[in-house]
Structure formats: structure tokens, C-alpha cells
C-alpha positions as CSV (number, residue, x, y, z in Angstrom):
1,X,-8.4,10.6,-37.1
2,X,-4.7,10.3,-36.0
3,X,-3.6,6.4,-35.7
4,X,-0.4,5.7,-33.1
5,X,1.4,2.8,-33.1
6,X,0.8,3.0,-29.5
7,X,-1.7,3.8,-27.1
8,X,-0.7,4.2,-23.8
9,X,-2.9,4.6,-21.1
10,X,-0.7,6.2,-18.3
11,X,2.5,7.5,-17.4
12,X,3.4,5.0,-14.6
13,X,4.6,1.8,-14.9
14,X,3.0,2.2,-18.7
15,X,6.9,4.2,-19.1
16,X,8.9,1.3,-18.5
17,X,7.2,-0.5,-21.5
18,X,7.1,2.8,-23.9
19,X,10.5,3.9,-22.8
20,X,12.0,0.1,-24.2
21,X,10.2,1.1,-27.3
22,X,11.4,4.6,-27.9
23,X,15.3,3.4,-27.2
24,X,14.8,1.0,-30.1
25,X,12.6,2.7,-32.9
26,X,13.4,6.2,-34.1
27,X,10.8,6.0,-36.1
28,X,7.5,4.9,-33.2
29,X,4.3,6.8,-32.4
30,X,3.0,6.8,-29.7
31,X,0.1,8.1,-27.8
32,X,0.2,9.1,-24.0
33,X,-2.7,9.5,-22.3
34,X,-2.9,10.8,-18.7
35,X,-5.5,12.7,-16.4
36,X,-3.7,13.2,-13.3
37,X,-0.2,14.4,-12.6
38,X,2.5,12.9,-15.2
39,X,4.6,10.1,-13.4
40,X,2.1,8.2,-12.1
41,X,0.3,7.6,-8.5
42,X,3.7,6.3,-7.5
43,X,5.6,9.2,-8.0
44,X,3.0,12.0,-7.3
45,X,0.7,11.0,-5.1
46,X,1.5,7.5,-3.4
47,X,4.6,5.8,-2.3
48,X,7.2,8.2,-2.6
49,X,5.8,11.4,-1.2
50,X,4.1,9.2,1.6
51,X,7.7,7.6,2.2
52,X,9.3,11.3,2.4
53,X,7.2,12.0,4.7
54,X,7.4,9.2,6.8
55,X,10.8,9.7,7.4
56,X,10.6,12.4,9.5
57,X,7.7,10.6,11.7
58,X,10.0,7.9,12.4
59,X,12.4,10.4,13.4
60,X,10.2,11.6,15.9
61,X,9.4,8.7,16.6
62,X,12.9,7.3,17.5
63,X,13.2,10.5,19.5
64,X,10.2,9.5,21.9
65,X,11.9,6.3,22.7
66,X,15.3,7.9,23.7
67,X,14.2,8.3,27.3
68,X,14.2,4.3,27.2
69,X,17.8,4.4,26.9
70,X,18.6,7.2,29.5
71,X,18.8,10.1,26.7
72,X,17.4,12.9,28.1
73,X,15.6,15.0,24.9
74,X,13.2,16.7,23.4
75,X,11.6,18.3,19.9
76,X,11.9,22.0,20.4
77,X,10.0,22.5,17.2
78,X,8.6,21.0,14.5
79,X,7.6,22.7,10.7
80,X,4.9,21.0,9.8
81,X,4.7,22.7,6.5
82,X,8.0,22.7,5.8
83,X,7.9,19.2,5.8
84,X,5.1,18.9,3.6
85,X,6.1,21.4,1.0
86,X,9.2,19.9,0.4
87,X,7.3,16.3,-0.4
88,X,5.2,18.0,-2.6
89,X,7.3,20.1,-4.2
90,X,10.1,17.3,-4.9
91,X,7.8,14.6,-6.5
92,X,6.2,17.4,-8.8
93,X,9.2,19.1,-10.1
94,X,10.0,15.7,-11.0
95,X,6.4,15.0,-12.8
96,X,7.1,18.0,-14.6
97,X,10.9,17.1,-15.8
98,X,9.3,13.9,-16.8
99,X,6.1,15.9,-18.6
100,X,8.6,17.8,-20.2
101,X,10.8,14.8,-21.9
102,X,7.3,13.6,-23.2
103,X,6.5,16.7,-25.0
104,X,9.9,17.4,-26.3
105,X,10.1,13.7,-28.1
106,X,8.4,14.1,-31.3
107,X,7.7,10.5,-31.8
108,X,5.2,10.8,-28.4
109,X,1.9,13.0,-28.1
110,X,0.7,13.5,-24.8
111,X,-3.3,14.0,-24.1
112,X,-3.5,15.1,-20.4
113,X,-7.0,14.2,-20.1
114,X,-9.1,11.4,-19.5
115,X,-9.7,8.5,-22.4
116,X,-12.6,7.3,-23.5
117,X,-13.1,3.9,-26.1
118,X,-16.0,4.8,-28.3
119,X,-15.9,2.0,-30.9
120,X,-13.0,-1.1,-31.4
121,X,-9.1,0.3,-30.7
122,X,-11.0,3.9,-31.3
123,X,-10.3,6.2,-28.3
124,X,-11.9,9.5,-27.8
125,X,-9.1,12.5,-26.1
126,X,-10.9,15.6,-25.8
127,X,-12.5,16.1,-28.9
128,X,-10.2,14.1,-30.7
129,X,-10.6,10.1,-31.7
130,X,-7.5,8.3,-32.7
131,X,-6.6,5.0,-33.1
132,X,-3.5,2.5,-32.3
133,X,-2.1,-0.8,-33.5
134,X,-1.5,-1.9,-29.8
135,X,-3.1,-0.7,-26.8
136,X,-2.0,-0.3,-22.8
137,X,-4.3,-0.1,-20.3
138,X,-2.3,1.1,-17.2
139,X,-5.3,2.9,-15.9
140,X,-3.8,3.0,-12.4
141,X,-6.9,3.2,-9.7
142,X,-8.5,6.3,-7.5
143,X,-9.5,6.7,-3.9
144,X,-13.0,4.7,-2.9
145,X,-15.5,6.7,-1.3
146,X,-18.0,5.3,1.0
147,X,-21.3,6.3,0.8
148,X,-21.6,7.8,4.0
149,X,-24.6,10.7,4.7
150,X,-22.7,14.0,5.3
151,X,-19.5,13.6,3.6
152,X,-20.1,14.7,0.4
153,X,-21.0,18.3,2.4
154,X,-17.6,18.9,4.1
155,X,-13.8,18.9,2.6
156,X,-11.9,15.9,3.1
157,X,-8.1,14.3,2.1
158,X,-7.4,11.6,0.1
159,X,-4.1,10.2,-1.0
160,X,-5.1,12.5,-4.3
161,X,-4.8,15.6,-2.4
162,X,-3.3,14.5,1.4
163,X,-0.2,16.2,0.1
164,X,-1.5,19.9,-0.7
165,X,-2.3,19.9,3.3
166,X,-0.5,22.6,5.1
167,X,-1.9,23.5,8.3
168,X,-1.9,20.8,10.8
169,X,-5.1,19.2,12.5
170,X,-5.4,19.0,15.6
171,X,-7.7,16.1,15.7
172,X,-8.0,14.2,12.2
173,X,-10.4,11.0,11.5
174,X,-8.8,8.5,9.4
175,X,-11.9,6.5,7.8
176,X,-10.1,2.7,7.0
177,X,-7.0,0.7,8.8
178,X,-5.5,-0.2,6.0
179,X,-2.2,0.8,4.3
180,X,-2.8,3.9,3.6
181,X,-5.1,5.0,6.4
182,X,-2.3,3.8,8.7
183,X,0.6,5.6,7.0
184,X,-1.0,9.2,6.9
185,X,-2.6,8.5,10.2
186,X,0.8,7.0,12.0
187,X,2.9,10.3,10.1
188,X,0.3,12.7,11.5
189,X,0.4,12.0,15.0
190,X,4.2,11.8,14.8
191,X,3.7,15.6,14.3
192,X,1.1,16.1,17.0
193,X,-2.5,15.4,15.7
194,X,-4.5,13.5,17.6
195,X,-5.9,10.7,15.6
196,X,-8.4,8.3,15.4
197,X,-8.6,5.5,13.0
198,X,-12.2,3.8,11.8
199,X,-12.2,0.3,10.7
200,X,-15.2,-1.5,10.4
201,X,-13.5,-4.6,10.1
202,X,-12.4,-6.7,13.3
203,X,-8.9,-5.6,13.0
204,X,-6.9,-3.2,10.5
205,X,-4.6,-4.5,7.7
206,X,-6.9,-7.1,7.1
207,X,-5.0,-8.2,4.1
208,X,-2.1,-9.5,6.8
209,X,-1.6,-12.5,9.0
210,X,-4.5,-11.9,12.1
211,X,-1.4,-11.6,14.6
212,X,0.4,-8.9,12.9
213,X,-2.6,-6.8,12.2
214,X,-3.0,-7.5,16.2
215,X,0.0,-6.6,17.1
216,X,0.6,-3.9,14.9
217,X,-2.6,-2.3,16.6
218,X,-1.1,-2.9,19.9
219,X,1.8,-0.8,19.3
220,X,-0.2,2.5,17.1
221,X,-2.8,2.6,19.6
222,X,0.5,4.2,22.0
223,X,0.5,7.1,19.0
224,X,-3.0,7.1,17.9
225,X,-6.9,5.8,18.4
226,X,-7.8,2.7,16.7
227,X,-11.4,1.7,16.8
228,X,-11.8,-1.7,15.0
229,X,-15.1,-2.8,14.4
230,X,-16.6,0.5,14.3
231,X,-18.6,2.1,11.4
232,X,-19.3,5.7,10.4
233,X,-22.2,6.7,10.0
234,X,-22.9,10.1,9.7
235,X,-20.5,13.4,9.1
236,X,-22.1,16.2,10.2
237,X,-20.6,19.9,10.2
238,X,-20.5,22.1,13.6
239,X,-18.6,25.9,13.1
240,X,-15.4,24.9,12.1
241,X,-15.4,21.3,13.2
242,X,-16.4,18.1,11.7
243,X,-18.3,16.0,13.8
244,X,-17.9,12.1,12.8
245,X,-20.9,10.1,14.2
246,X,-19.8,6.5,14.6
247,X,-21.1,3.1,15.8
248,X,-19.6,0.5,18.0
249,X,-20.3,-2.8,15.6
250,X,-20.1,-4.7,18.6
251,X,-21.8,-3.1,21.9
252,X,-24.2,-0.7,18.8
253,X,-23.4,2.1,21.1
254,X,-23.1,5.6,19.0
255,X,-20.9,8.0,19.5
256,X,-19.2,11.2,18.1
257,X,-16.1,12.7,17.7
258,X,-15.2,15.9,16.7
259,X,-12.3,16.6,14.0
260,X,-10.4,19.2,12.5
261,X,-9.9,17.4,9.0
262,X,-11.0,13.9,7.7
263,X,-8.8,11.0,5.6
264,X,-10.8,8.9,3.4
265,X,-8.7,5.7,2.8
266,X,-11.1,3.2,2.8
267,X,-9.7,1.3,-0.1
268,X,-9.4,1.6,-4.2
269,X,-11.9,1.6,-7.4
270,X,-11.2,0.9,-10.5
271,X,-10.9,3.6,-13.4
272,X,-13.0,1.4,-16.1
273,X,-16.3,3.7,-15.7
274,X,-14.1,6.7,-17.2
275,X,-12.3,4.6,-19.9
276,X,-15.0,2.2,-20.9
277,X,-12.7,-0.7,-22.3
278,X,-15.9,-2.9,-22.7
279,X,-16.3,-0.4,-25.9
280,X,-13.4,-2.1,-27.5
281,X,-14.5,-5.6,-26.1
282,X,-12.6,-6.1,-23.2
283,X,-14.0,-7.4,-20.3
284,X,-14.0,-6.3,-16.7
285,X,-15.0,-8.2,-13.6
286,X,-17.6,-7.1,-11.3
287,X,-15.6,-4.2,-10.0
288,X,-14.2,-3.2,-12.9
289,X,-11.1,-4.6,-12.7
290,X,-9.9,-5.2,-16.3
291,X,-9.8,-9.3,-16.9
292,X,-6.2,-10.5,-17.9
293,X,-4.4,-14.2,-18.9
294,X,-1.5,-14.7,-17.3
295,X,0.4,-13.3,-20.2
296,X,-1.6,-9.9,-19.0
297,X,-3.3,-10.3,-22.2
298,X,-7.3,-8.8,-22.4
299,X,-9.8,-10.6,-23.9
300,X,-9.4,-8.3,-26.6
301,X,-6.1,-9.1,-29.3
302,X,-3.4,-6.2,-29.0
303,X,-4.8,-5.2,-26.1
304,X,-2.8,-5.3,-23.0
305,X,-3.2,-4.3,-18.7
306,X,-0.9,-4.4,-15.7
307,X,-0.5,-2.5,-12.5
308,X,-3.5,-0.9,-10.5
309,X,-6.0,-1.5,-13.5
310,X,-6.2,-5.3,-12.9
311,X,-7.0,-5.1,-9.2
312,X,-4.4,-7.6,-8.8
313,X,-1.6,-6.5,-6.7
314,X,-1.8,-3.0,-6.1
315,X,2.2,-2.1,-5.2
316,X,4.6,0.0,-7.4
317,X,7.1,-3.0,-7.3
318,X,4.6,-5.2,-8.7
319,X,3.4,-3.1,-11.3
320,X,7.0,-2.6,-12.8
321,X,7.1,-6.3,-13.2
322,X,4.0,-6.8,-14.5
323,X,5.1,-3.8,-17.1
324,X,8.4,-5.6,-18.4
325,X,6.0,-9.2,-18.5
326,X,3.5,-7.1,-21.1
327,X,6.8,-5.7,-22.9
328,X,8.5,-8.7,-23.8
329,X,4.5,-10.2,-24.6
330,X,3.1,-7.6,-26.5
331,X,6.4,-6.1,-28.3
332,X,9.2,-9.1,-28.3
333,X,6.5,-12.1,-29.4
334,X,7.7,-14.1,-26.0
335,X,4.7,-15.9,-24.0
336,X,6.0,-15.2,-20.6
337,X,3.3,-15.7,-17.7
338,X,3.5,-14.0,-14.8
339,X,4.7,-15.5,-11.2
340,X,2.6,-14.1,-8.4
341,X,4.2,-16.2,-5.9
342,X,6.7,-13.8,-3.9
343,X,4.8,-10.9,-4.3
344,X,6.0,-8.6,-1.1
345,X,5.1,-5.5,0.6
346,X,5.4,-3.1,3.9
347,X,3.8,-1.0,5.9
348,X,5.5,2.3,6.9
349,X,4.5,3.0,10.1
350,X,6.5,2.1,13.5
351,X,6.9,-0.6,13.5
352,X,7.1,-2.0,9.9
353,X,5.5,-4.3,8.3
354,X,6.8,-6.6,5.7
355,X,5.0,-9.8,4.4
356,X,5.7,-11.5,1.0
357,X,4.0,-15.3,-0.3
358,X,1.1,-16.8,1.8
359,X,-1.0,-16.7,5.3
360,X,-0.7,-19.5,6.6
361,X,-4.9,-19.8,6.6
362,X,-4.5,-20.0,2.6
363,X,-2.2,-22.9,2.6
364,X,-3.4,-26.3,1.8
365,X,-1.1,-29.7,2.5
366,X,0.9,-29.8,5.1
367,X,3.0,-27.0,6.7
368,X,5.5,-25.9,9.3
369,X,5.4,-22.9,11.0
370,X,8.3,-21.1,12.9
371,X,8.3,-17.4,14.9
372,X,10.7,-15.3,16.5
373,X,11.0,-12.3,19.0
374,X,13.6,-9.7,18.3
375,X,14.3,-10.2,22.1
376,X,15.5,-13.5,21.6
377,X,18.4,-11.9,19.6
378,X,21.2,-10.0,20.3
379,X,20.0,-6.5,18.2
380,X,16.8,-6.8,19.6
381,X,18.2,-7.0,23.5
382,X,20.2,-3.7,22.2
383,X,17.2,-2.6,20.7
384,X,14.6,-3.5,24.2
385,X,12.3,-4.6,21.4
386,X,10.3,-6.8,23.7
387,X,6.9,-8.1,21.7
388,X,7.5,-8.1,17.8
389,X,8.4,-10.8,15.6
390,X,9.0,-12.8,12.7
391,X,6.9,-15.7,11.3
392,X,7.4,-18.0,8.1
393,X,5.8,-20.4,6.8
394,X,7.5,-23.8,4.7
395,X,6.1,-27.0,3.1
396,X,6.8,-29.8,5.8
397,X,8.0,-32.3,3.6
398,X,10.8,-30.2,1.5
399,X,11.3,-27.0,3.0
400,X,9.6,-24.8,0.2
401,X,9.4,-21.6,1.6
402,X,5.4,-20.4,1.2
403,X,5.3,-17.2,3.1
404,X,7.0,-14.9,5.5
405,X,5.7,-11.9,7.5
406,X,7.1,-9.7,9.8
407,X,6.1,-7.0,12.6
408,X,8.9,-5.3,14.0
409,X,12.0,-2.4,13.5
410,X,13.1,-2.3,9.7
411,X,10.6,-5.1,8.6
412,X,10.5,-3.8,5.1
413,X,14.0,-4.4,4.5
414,X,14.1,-7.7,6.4
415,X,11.7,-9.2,4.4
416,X,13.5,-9.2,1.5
417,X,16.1,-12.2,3.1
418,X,12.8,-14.3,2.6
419,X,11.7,-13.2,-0.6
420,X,15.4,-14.5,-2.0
421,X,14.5,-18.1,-0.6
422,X,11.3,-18.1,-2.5
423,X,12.8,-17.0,-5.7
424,X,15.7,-19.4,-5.1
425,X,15.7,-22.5,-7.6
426,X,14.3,-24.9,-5.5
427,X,12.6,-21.9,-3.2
428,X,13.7,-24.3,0.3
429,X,14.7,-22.3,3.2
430,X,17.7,-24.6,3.5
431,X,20.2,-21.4,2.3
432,X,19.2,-19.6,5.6
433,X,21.9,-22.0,7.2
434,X,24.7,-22.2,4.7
435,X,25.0,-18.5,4.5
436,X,26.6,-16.4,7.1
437,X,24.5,-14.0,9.1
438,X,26.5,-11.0,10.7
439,X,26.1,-11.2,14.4
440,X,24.8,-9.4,15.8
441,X,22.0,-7.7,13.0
442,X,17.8,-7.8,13.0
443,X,18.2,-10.8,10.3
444,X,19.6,-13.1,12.9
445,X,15.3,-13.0,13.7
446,X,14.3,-14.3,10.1
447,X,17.4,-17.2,10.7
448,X,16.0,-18.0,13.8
449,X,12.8,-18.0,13.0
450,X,13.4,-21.3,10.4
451,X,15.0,-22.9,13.0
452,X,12.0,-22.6,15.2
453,X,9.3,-24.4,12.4
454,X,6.6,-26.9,14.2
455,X,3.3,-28.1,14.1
456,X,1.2,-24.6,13.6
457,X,-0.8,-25.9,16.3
458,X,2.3,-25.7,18.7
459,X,1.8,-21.8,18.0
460,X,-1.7,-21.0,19.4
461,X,-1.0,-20.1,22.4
462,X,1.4,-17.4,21.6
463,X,-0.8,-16.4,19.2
464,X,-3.9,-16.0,21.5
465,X,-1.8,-14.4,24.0
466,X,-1.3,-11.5,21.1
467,X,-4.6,-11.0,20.2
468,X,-5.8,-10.9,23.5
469,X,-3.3,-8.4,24.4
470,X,-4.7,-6.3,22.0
471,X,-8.0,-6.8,22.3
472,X,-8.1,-5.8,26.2
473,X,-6.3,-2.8,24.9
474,X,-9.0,-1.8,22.2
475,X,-11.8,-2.7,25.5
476,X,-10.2,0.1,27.1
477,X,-9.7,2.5,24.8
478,X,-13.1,2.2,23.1
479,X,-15.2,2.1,26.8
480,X,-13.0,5.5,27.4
481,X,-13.8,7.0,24.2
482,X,-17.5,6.0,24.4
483,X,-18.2,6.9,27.8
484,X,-16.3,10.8,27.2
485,X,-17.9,11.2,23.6
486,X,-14.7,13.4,23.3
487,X,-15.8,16.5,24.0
């Protein structure tokens, strides 16, 4: 039985803690466990393939629009898997550079297979048990898959194997509106697949504020089909094509539409049923999500989580931090807890997305709100951004910035001029007017939107107007797609 000093589960954010270690002790061992492609989901299958990809899309994208500006052009062609390969191809000659530095450091033994605990700090590799002083559970997460009849019969994508596709559909179901559904669905039809997108909820990208997810369905359904409120039910296979069977939550009409390929990106599961932590004594909620203090301690001593594996906040950016927290915890004997307060993300599609902090239907006490339209501002005129917007969120009495969220052209990096106020000393949105903005630039729309805060209430109108914008929209697209059953 081989005993580490170190087990690490993962080779993701799990680095950044092992890496400290192996820069300060010649003489560490250390265990590295993984079962998928060394780097992590990040690196190999997740954010920075996706991103590579996306790229391109918003190229096309961007070209589309010229005609708005009196640019007379076009795409004479487009290599679909040229585009693809070199995603692919990047991010694993990279995994394999990293998988290479791993074996070559003789203080580190790599298991690329799945780990299992079998008794306390006791973990079963292959046919191997060994044993470690300190544990990581970095377990990362894998694709859910619904439990619909028929699926399990035909070949589908998920972000575990979306990037190995080299022919491209030309008609592709995306089954969930959510990050990831949206992404590989938005960069698809940017290359000329007709898409349609399945949510059963009442509007994609649930996890954002009701009139971004509105108005961020407003603008995809120009590039793709978005069918809120609708449920699959049924994949059946026809020759060569997929049929998806699907009901209308609303109207219970069913309909089918026949595909080429099918995306399954209906969320994330934990990892626990492979690794069995609750072996070792560390608990797991009902999901399997691995239970951590807010040191990211388990309920088990020496025994530590972050990233995907608590079902916390599932973003790359959040499980670096969440890494260096467990490092200084676990290794330095600090008793840092960790500050979910600012926690941002994006979506990549056009437009972006950015959001960081709280909606405002979380909030409790007394708030001001504040919006503002890229038209309103000098770069969006230039731009003739018409209908997107920024929206944040303060404490009424001292200016405490609570949240911020943004649909519009280069969201992701906009968002960030927020997420500075809420990590600011006293986190007030006061700063926003003491610091010069150049004129004329996109953020001139966050600094406006502060000076716009009022009453939320003073805001329901323009809200309503975007959500019933989009909802006549989805009316018509859905009675269209009902009534010709696309054949």
C-alpha cells in the first residue's frame, strides 16, 4: 500500500494547490488522480475550446450586421472542420505538455483512472489502494442526462465529446437553454446549422435576471429556434435522421422535429457515485454535492473540496479561488473563509452576458435599482445597439453595490467595472463618479446606469415591455413550428 502525502483528486484547479506545494518541498509525494483528459474540464473540454470556437461565430456574426452600416459583404466560405480541429487540437497538445510535466516530476504519480475510497483516507486506483496524509477532492462534475425514452439508442454530443465533431449538421437539437446549450447552439448556427433549442423552463438562463434571459432570447431567436417551455419527450431514429418528439408545456400540443445530431446540455451531476467519499466519512448532499465549511473543509479532518465538486459555483474563475482558499487552509494553517459575494460570469453568445452579485428578487431590505440602453450612449449610437442594457442593483441607504447584470456587446468584459465596486472597501458605487470614464466607450452604460437608480417599481414598465417583446416573438415562432411540424 503506497501512502502520499497528497491525494489529489484532479488535474484542474487541484494544480494550483499541488503546484504551491511542489515549488516549496523537494522532498513531497504526491498522488494525482485523473479519469478524463489531464488539465481539467476547463482546459479540455469547457471554457477554453468553447471560447476558441466562439470567436469565429462572433466573427460571422459581426459580418451579418455589416449590411446595417452600408458594407456590402459576404462569407465566401467557411471550414467548418478546420475550425474545430484547431480547438481540439490546441487544448490537447496542451493536456499532453501538462501530462507530460506530471510524469517526468518524480515527487508526483499520476493514476489516469477513476478513484474510488474503500475504507478511511484509503483510495482504491486500478488495482492499487494507497493512502495520503491530506486529501483533495477536486472531482470536477460530468454532463446530466435526462431520462428521456430513445436517447440512450442514438449518438449524441455533450460538452465531453462536442469537440471531436467534424461534419456539420444541418439541423441540430440542443436539449437545455442554459450556458452551455446556448454557446454550442449560438456557435453552430453561426456556421450554418439550423438549430433549435429545448428548454422546459419558462425562459433559458434561468439562473439570470428574468429580463436578460428575455432579452437574450429576443436577440438568438434571429440565429436560432428557442422553444421555452417545451419538453422532450421521445427521440426516435428515422434512416439517418433523428426525430425529437416534443411537447408544448403550455398549449400540450406535440410535435416533432427532425435533426441531424443532438446536444445534451441539460445541466451537471456530481461525480460522488464514482468516488464514494461517504467511504472515508464525508458527507454529500442530496445530489451529491460534497458538503464544505466555509473554510472548504469536509466533514471529514484533512479532507478538503473546491470547484465543480461542491455544486457551488460552477465557473473556472471561481474554482481557482476556491483552490488558493483550500491552499493557504489546508497547507499554510490560515482559517480563511471564503467570500461568495462578487462571484461573476458570462455568456458567450451575441450578445454577451455578464452578471456578477445578486438578482434583485434575492435581495431583502431596501434597494435601488438603475438601467441603461447602449443607445443612450455615444458607442452604442455608433454601434445602432437599439434594445440591450445594463442594470445594477445598490443598498438605498449607503450605496453598497449588491449586483450588476448586463445584456449587450462585450458584456463579459464590462462587467468587470462592477465587480471592482463590490470588492472595493466599502463595496459603494460612489467610485463610478470620481473616476474618469473615456468618452466615448460601452462603460459610459455601467456609469450611467448608477446614475439612473430608483424605486424598482419605477422599472416595471420597461421591464414588461421586454418580456412581452419576447414573448409575442416565441407565440410566433412556436405556432409556426407547430403548425409545419418541420418537415
Amino acid at each position: 500500500m503506497k501512502h502520499f502525502d497528497v491525494i489529489a483528486f484532479g488535474s484542474g484547479s487541484a494544480s494550483n494547490i499541488y503546484a504551491e506545494l511542489l515549488s516549496q518541498n523537494r522532498n513531497i509525494r504526491i498522488a494525482v488522480i485523473e479519469n478524463g483528459p489531464v488539465g481539467g474540464i476547463c482546459l479540455t473540454r469547457g471554457c477554453i475550446p468553447s471560447k476558441m470556437i466562439l470567436y469565429p461565430a462572433e466573427l460571422v456574426h459581426n459580418i451579418k450586421r455589416a449590411g446595417d452600416f452600408w458594407i456590402n459583404t459576404g462569407i465566401r466560405s467557411l471550414d467548418f472542420e478546420k475550425i474545430m480541429s484547431w480547438a481540439y487540437d490546441e487544448v490537447m497538445s496542451e493536456s499532453s505538455q501538462i501530462e507530460n510535466a506530471l510524469m517526468s516530476d518524480p515527487r508526483i504519480t499520476l493514476y489516469k483512472t477513476n478513484g474510488e475510497f474503500v475504507e478511511d483516507y484509503q483510495v482504491k486506483v486500478g488495482d492499487e489502494i494507497i493512502t495520503g496524509d491530506k486529501i483533495l477532492l477536486c472531482t470536477g462534475s460530468r454532463p446530466y442526462i435526462p431520462n428521456i425514452p430513445g436517447l440512450s439508442e442514438v449518438n449524441y454530443y455533450t460538452n465531453e465529446n462536442f469537440f471531436t465533431m467534424r461534419k456539420l449538421p444541418k439541423k441540430t437539437a440542443v436539449i437545455g437553454g442554459s450556458f452551455v446549450g446556448l454557446e454550442f447552439g449560438f456557435f453552430l448556427s453561426m456556421m450554418g446549422s439550423e438549430v433549435y433549442v429545448f428548454e422546459m423552463l419558462d425562459r433559458i438562463v434561468y439562473q439570470e435576471e428574468p429580463e436578460i434571459s428575455f432579452q437574450l432570447e429576443k436577440d438568438l431567436d434571429q440565429h436560432m429556434h428557442i422553444l421555452p417551455l417545451t419538453k422532450v419527450v421521445e427521440i426516435k431514429k428515422s434512416g439517418d435522421s433523428k426525430i425529437i418528439v416534443a411537447e408544448d408545456l403550455e398549449s400540450k400540443k406535440t410535435f416533432e422535429v427532425p435533426v441531424d445530431e443532438i446536444i445534451v446540455a441539460a445541466g451537471r451531476q456530481s461525480n460522488s457515485d464514482i468516488t464514494k467519499p461517504e467511504k472515508t466519512g464525508v458527507k454529500t448532499d442530496e445530489k451529491g454535492w460534497i458538503v464544505v465549511n466555509d473554510y472548504l473543509e469536509t466533514t471529514k479532518p484533512n479532507i478538503w473540496s473546491c470547484g465543480d465538486a461542491i455544486g457551488k459555483h460552477m465557473f473556472k474563475h471561481a474554482a481557482n479561488y476556491e483552490s488558493m482558499i483550500v491552499y493557504y487552509n489546508a497547507f499554510k494553517g490560515r482559517k480563511l473563509k471564503v467570500d461568495f459575494h462578487a462571484v461573476p460570469h458570462a455568456i458567450f453568445t451575441q450578445p454577451e452576458v455578464g452578471s456578477v452579485g445578486m438578482k434583485e428578487s434575492e435581495v431583502k431590505g431596501e434597494i435601488a435599482v438603475g438601467y441603461y440602453l447602449y443607445r443612450d450612449t455615444a458607442k452604442g449610437l455608433a454601434m445602432k445597439d437599439e434594445e440591450h442594457f445594463v442594470k445594477v442593483i445598490v443598498e438605498r441607504d449607503n450605496g453598497k453595490v449588491l449586483g450588476g447584470h448586463i445584456v449587450g456587446p462585450y458584456a463579459s468584459s464590462m462587467i468587470h467595472e462592477i465587480i471592482l465596486l463590490m470588492s472595493s472597501a466599502d463595496q459603494s458605487f460612489y467610485p463610478v463618479y470620481s473616476m474618469m470614464h473615456v468618452h466615448p466607450a460601452v462603460n459610459e452604460v455601467v456609469e450611467r446606469a448608477f446614475g439612473s437608480l430608483a424605486e424598482p417599481d419605477y422599472w416595471a414598465d420597461f421591464k414588461d415591455s421586454v418580456k412581452s417583446s419576447a414573448l409575442e416573438k416565441r407565440e410566433l415562432i412556436k405556432e409556426k413550428i407547430i403548425k409545419n411540424q418541420i418537415k
